[in-house]
N, C-alpha and C positions, 0 to 999 in steps of 0.2 A: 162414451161417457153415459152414464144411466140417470135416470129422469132426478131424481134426487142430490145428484153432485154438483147438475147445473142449477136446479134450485139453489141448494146452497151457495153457487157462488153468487147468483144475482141478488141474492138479499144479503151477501159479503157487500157486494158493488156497491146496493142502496146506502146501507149504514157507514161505509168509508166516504160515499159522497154526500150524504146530509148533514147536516148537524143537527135535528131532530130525531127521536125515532132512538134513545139513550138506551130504554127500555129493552131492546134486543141485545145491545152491547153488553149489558150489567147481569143479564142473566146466564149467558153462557154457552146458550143453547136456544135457535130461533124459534124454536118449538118448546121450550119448558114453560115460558109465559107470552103467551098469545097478548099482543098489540090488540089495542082498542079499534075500533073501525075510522076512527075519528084522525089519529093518528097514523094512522096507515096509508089514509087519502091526504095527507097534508103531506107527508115524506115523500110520496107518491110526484105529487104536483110541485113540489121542490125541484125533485130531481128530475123531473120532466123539463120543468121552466127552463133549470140550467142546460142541461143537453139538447134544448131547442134554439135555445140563444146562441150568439156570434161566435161564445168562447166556449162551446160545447164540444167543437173536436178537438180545439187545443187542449181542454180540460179530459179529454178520452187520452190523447195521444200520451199524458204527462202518467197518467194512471197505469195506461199499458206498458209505459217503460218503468215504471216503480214493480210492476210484477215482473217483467223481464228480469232485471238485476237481481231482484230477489231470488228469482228461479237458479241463475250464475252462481249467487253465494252457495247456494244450498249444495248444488252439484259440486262446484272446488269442494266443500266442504265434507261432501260423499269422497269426493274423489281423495283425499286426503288421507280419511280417517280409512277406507279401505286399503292404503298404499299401508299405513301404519298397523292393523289386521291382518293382514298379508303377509308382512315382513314379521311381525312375532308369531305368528301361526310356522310361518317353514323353517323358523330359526327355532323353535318349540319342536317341531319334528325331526328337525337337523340332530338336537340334543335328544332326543328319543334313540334317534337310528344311532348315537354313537356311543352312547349308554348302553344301550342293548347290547352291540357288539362287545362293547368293552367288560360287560355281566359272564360271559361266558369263555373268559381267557382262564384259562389254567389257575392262574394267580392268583385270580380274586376268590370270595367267598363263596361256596356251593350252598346246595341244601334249601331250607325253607328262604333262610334270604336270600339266595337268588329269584328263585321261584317267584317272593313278592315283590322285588323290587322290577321284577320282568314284569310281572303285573303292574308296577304301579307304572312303568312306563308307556306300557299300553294304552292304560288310561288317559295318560297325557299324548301319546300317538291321539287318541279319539276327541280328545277337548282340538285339538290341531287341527282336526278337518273340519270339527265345526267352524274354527276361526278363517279356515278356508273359504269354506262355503260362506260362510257370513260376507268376506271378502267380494267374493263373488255376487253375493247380491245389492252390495253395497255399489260396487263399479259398475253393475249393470240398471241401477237406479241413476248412477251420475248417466250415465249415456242417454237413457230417455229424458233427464231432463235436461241434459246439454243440447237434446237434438231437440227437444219441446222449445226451449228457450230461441233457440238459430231462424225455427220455422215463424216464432213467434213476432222475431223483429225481421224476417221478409216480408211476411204479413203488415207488419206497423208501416214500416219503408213504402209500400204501395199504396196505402190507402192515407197515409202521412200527404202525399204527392197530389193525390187524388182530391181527398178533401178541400186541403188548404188553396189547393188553386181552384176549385166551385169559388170558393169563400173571398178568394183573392179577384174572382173575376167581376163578382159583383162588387167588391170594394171599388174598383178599379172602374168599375161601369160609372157608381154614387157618384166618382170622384170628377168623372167627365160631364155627368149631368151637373153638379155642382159650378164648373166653369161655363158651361151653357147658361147655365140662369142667370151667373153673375155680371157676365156680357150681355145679355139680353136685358138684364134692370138698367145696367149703365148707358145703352143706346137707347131702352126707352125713356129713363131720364132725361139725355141729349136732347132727343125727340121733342119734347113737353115743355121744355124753353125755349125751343128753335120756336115752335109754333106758338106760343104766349109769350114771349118776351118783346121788346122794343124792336121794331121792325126797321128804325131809320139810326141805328146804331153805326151802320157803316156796311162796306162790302168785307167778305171773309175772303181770305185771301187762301187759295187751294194749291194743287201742283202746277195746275195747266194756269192758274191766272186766279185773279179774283172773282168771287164767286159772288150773287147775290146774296138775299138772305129766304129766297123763294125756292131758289137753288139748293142751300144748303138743308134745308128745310124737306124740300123734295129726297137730295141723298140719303140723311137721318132715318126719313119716313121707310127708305128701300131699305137699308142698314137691318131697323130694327125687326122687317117680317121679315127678313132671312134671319136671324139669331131666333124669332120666335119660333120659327119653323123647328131647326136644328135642337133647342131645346125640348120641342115637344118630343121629338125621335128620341134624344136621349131619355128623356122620362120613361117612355113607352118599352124601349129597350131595358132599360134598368128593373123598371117593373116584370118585366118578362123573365129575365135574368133571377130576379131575386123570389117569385112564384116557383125557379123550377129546384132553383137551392132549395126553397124550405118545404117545397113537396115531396120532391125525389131524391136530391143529392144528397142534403144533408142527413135525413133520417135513413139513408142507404150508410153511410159513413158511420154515422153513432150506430146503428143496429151489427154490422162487421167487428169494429171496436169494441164494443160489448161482448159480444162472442170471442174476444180475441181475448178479452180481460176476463172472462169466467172460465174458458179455455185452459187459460196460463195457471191463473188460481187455485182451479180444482187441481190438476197434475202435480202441483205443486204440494198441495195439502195431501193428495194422496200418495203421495212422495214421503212426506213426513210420515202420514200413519204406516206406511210400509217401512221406517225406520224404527219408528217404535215396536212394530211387531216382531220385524227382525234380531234388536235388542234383548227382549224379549222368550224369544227360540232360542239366541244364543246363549243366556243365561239359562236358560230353565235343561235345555241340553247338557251345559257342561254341569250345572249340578245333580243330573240324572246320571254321569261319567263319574260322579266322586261318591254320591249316595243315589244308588238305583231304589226306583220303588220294589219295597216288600211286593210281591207277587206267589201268591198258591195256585198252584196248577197241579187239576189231580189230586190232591193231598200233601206237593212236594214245593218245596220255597224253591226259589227262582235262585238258577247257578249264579246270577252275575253279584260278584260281592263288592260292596262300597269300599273305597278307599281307607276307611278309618277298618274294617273286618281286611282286607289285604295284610292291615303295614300289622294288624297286631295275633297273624298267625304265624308270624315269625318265631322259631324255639328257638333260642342260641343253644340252650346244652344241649337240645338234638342232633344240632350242626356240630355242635363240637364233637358229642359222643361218634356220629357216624363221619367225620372225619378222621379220629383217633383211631375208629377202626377199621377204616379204609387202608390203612397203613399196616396191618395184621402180619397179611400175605409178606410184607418184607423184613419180619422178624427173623433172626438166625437162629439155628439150634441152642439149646444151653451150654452152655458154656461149661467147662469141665473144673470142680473146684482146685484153686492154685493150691500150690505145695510147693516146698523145697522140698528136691533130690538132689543128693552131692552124687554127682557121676562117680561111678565106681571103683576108675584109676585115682582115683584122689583117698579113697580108705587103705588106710597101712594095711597091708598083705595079712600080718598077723590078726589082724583085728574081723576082718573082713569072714563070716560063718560059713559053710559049706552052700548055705541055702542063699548067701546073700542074692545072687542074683534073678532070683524067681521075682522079689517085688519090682526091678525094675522093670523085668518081661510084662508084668502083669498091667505095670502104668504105661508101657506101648501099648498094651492090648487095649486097655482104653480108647487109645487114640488111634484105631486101626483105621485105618480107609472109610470104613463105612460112615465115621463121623463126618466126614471132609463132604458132603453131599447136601444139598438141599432138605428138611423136610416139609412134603406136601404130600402130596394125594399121591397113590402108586402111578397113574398114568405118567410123572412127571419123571419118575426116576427112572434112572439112565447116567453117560457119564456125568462127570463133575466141568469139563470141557464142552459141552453142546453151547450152544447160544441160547435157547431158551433159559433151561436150567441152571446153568452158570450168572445168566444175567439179574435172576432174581435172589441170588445170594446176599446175604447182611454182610455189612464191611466189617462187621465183628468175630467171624469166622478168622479162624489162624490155620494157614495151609503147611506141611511143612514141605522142605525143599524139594521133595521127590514130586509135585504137582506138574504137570507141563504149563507151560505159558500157554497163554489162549489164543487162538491166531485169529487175523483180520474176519473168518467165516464166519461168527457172531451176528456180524449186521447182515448177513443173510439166511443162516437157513442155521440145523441142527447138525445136519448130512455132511462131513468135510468133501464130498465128493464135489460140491457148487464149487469150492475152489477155481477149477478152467469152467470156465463159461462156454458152454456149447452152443453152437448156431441154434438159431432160432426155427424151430420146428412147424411145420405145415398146417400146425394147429392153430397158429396164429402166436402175435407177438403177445407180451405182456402187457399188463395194462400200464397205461401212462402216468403212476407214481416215481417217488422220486428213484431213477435207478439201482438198485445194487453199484455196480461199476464204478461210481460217481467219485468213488475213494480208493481206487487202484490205479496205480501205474501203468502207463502203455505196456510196460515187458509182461504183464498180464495177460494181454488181450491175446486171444485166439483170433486166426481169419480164418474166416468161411469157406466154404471148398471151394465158391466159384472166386478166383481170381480178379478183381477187379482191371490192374495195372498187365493184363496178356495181352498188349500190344492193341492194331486193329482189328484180333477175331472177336473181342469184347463185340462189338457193333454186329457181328453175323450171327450169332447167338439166336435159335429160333424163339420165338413167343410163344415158347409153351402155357403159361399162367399169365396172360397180360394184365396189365396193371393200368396203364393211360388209356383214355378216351372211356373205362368202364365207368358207370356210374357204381355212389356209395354202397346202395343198396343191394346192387348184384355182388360187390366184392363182400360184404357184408353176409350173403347167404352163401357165398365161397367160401370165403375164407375164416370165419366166424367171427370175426374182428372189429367190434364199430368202429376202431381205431387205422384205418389202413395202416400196411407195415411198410409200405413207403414213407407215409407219413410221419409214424413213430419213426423209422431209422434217420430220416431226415432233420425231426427237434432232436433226437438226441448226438445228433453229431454236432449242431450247433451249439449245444447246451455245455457237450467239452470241449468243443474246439473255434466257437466262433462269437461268442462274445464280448470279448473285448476287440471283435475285427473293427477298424471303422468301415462304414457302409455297409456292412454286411442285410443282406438282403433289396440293398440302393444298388450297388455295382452288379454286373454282371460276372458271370463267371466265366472257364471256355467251354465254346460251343461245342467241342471234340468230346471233353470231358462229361459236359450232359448226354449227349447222345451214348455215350460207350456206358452209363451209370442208369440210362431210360432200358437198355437194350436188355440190359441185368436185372432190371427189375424184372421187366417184360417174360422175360423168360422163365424165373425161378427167383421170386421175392425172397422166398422165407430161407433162402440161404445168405444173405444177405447181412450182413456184421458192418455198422459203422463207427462201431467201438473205436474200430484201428485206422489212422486215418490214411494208410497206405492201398486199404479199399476205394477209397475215395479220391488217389490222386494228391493225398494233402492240400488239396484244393479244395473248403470250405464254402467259398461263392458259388460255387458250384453245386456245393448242395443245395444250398438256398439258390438258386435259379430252377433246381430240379424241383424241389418241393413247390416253386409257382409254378411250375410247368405243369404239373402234377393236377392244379386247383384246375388252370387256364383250359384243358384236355378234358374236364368232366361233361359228358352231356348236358345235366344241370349244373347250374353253382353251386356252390357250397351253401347260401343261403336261401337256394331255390327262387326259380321265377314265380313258384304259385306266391310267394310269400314278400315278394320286391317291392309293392307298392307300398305294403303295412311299412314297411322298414323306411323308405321314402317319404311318407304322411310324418312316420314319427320323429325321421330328422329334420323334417320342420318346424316343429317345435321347440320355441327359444330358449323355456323354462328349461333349466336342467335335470331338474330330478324330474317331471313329468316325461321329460325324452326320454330318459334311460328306464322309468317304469314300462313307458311303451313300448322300447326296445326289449329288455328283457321279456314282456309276452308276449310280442313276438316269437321270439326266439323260443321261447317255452312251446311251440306249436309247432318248431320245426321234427321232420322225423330222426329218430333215433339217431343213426349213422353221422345225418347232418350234423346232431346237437353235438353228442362225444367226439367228432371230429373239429368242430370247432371251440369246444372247451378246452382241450388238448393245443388247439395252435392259440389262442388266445390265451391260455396260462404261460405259456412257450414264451409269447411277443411281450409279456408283462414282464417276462425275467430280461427278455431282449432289451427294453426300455428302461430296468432298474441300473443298466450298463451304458446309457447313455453320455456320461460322460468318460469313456471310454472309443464307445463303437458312435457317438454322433446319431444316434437313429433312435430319435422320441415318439411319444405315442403321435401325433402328427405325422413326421415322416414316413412312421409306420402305416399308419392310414393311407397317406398318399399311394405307397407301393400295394395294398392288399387292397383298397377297396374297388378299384376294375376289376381286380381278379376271384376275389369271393363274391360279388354280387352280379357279374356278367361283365361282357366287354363293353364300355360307354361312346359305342357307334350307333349310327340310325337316329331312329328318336328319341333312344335313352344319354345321347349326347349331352344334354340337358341339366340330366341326375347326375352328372358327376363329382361336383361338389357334395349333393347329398350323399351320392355313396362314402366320400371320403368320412366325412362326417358321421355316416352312421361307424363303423370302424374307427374314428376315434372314439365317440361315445363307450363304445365296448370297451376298448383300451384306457379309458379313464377311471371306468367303473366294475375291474375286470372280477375283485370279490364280492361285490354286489350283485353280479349278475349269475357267477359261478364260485362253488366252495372252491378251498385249494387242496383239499382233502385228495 
């Protein structure tokens, strides 16, 4: 605390405990109108008299709890209104991140209004972490002064203790010298008529017998200089007592106290100016977010455009115009002007000229073949059947009968050759969109040369191209695939043939079956077809036990040891959308093979889970099963992690287009 804060609060202290001294209160500022000297030594000696008298610690003690509680309010009162900043700040950005999403669906509007309404979303993305961060400084104000306040009333509780029993002991001392005296007046009184009064009054009558009045006289006399005695000790002691209160104890108490109440104060007011400032930022911020300052740099105005320049570089007729003619490309040819022709068996024979039939030749020729065609640019043309060209045809084209129907080859290629689907070539598998296949029948499927179902030589099969225990990276500069083709043939055999299993990927499959499906791989992947599921046994758990096996067999994991602990830090994290930011960069740093390998099973396990009530295996279960196995085995000291591992794997599974397109 610096020289000036504690000034301030001791001349806070003065003017809450005088009632003179108005002159500093009314102006506002201890320093705008300087007290006379006069007044400054009477305030002075005020507050001195009182904090040296009896009720000066109780009058400290009562002042340091009126700052304590104050300090309480203020922090609930942080803690409150940051809970409420908080909560509209993520709920502000929640509604960002699903706007934004929802701006770029097919459906909606393109063009300049997207464009600004992406902008305008931003904006409010960026007012959102100011409300964050304001958040943030708001909870972390309630914290110092919830712990200011805590330290402040241990502090009281000590010197509470301390004080009042100085105070109490000299009361306690007054209170015995008090009964000393008052026994010592009453025996010297005794005394003083024993010895002047009537001396033939009679005998006094004692325990042991009657006593004379020489006797009693003589007792009285021993009586009173023992009580005088014992009084002077008590005097002596009290005085003692009450010299070390008011030299040492008590001005040790009120000087702790004071510190304790200028302490509390200042933290407290600087608490407040730190509220104020922060209010402040956060306003002057988000109207920098909706109107940025004009800035020239260079010669050139500043790219960031205000909210009101965003919403009104919208053109609707632009957006319409370049809608309308985004639609060009699927206009049909022209159409040939209509007429009636009475077909020619219908004209009476007599009536009918030599020539009649040249016009109706002449209106086929019209309509010859070459109309029936797409037009666009020469690259395009070719038959009237390819998938390309065919598919961009207008519904207003009239075909006549002699067209052939179009067959299923469309949703792949132009070439009818793609029809049989050949094994998959040494160049690597395809990449991992949605299959061709996905829309044909098993009587479709080709199998591969290698046999899966040849009994036990499946298992003696040499390892010419092995496949398990390699890491991603070496199969990767083999085989050129980020995607292994174990990999790939493994989701996609799930994809047709095992998600409506229940358990699938929970149960096991048979051990005979993986071994004879590893041994295959092992040897010559890229021949490899699990189109058909008579390669596989029609045993699907099985696949899925091979594809963990697959993960379990890598030197490294799948999401790497250099990279375990980031993933572990981040499923610590309770906030949810901060976990899955974490995660997701993480992940953004894993290497190539790793990433496409796991976008690939993570879009895979999101279809798996879309089927959950079918196959019983939600993104949880899932996790349970994949997170020892993609992130290392959870033995040793990573025993520990395994809840976070699970965790981190559901996080992925929860947030699986957030973190990867589906493109």
């Amino acid at each position: 605390m610096d020289r000036s804060s504690s000034e301030l609060g001791t001349n806070t202290l003065i003017n809450g405990a005088s009632t003179v001294g108005a002159g500093l209160g009314d102006s506002g500022d201890c320093y705008a109108v300087p007290p006379t000297a006069a007044s400054t030594n009477e305030s002075l000696q005020v507050v001195e008299s009182v904090l040296q008298s009896d009720i000066g610690v109780n009058t400290l003690l009562t002042r340091l709890k009126s700052s304590i509680a104050s300090a309480r309010d203020f922090a609930a009162f942080l803690k409150k209104r940051s809970t409420l900043e908080e909560e509209h700040a993520q709920g502000l950005k929640k509604l960002c991140r699903t706007t934004h999403e929802s701006t770029r669906r097919p459906d909606n509007r393109q063009g300049s209004y997207a464009q600004s309404y992406d902008e305008i979303t931003r904006i409010h993305e960026r007012m959102a972490d100011n409300g964050i961060q304001f958040a943030l400084s708001l909870h972390q104000m309630h914290e110092d002064l919830h712990e200011l306040a805590n330290n402040t009333e241990r502090r009281r509780k000590h010197w509470k203790q301390t004080g009042l029993n100085a105070e109490k002991r000299v009361q306690d001392s007054e209170s015995m010298m008090e009964k000393a005296k008052a026994k010592y007046d009453s025996l010297a009184e005794d005394y003083d008529r024993a010895r002047t009064g009537d001396k033939q009054s009679g005998r006094v009558f004692g325990i042991k017998g009657p006593k004379s009045a020489a006797q009693h006289e003589e007792d009285l006399h021993r009586k009173v200089l023992g009580a005088d005695s014992d009084y002077a000790s008590k005097v002596q002691t009290t005085q003692t007592q009450r010299q070390e209160l008011i030299s040492t104890l008590r001005p040790q108490a009120v000087r702790a106290l004071q510190e304790f109440i200028t302490e509390c104060d200042s933290g407290l007011t600087l608490q407040l100016q730190k509220f104020a400032s922060f209010n402040e930022k956060l306003l002057f911020s988000n109207g920098l977010c909706v109107s940025p300052l004009k800035s020239h740099n260079n010669g050139h105005a500043s790219a960031t455009r205000s909210l009101r320049d965003v919403v009104y570089q919208v053109d609707n007729d632009r957006d319409f115009s370049q809608f309308i003619a985004s639609h060009a490309s699927k206009v049909g040819s022209k159409r040939p002007d209509i007429r009636y022709e009475r077909h020619p068996t219908l004209i009476p024979a007599q009536q009918t000229p030599p020539s009649a039939s040249r016009p109706i030749q002449a209106t086929y020729a019209q309509q010859a073949p070459p109309s029936y065609g797409i037009q666009g640019p020469p690259a395009q043309n070719g038959p009237a059947y390819g998938g390309t060209s065919f598919s961009q045809g207008g519904p207003a084209l009239s075909f006549p009968p002699i067209v052939q129907p179009v067959t299923a080859e469309r949703s792949y290629s132009g070439s009818p050759h793609l029809q049989q689907f050949p094994s998959t070539s040494a160049s690597g598998p395809p990449q991992l969109h949605p299959p061709p296949f996905a829309s044909l029948g098993n009587s479709q499927l080709v199998a591969p040369p290698v046999a899966a179902n040849n009994g036990n030589h499946t298992a003696d099969l040499p390892p010419l191209k092995p496949v398990f225990g390699i890491s991603l990276d070496d199969l990767f500069k083999r085989d050129g695939s980020a995607v292994p083709i174990v990999v790939y043939q493994c989701l996609q055999a799930v994809d047709l043939f095992g998600l409506e299993v229940e358990g699938i990927y929970r149960l096991s499959g048979t051990a005979s079956h993986v071994t004879k499906l590893r041994a295959i791989f092992d040897n010559d992947s890229s021949q490899v077809d699990f189109r058909n599921p008579e390669n596989f046994f029609h045993d699907v758990n099985s696949v899925a036990g091979l594809l963990k096996q697959f993960f379990r067999d890598l030197p490294d994991p799948l999401l790497t040891t250099e990279h375990y602990q980031g993933f572990i830090e981040a499923a610590r994290i309770d906030d949810d959308a901060t976990r899955r930011d974490a995660l997701h960069a993480t992940i953004n740093s894993l290497p190539d093979p790793n990433y496409a390998t796991l976008r690939a099973l993570t879009l895979h396990l999101n279809r798996v889970q879309e089927h959950s009530n079918m196959n019983r295996m939600n993104a949880g279960n899932l996790a349970i099963c994949f997170g020892p196995t993609l992130m290392g085995s959870s033995t040793g000291p990573d025993i520990v992690d395994a809840g976070w591992q699970v965790r981190v794997i559901d996080t992925i599974l929860q947030n699986t287009y957030q973190i990867f397109d589906e493109d």
